[in-house]
N, C-alpha and C positions, 0 to 999 in steps of 0.2 A: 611412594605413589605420586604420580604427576602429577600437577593443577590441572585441570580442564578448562580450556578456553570461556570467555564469552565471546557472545553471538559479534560484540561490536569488537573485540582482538579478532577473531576467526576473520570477519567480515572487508573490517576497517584500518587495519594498521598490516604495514609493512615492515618487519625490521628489519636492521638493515640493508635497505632496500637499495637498489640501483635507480639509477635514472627511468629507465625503462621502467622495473617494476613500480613503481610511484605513479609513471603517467597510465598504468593499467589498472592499477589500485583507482586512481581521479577516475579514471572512464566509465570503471566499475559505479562508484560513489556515484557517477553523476547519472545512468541508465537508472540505476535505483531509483534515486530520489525523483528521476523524469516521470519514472512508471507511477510511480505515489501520489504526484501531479495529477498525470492524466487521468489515473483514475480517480480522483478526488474533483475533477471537472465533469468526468464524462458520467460516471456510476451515481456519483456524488449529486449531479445535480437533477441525475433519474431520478433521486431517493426523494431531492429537495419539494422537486414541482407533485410527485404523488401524495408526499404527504400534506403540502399547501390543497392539495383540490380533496382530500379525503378531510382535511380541517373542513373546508368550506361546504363539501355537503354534508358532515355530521357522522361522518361514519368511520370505522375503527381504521386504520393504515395497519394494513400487515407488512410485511418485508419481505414474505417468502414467498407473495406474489412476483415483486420485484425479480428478487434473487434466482426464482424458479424454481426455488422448494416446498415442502411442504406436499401437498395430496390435493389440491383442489384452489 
């Protein structure tokens, strides 16, 4: 029976890769890590400023306001 990959062999490594498949592999690795970014600016600092103004007036911060989960 085989090994089963992990997510970062599956993801991140190329064996013996070409020239080509390396700069597709970077491209890849780097749209990743952009999206991780952005959303860590743009979601990330929705979560920041809701939960500073739910500190300041005293009351609980939920996430699933944020997120747009939950029932109400």
């Amino acid at each position: 029976m085989a090994r089963q990959q992990t997510s970062s062999e599956k993801y991140f490594r190329v064996y013996k890769a070409t020239w080509w498949q390396r700069r597709q592999r970077d491209w890849w690795v780097f749209r990743y890590l952009f999206r991780i970014f952005w959303l860590w600016f743009t979601v990330g600092g929705k979560l920041r400023r809701e939960k500073r103004r739910a500190a300041r007036e005293g009351r609980v911060f939920y996430i699933d306001h944020i997120a747009g989960g939950g029932s109400g």
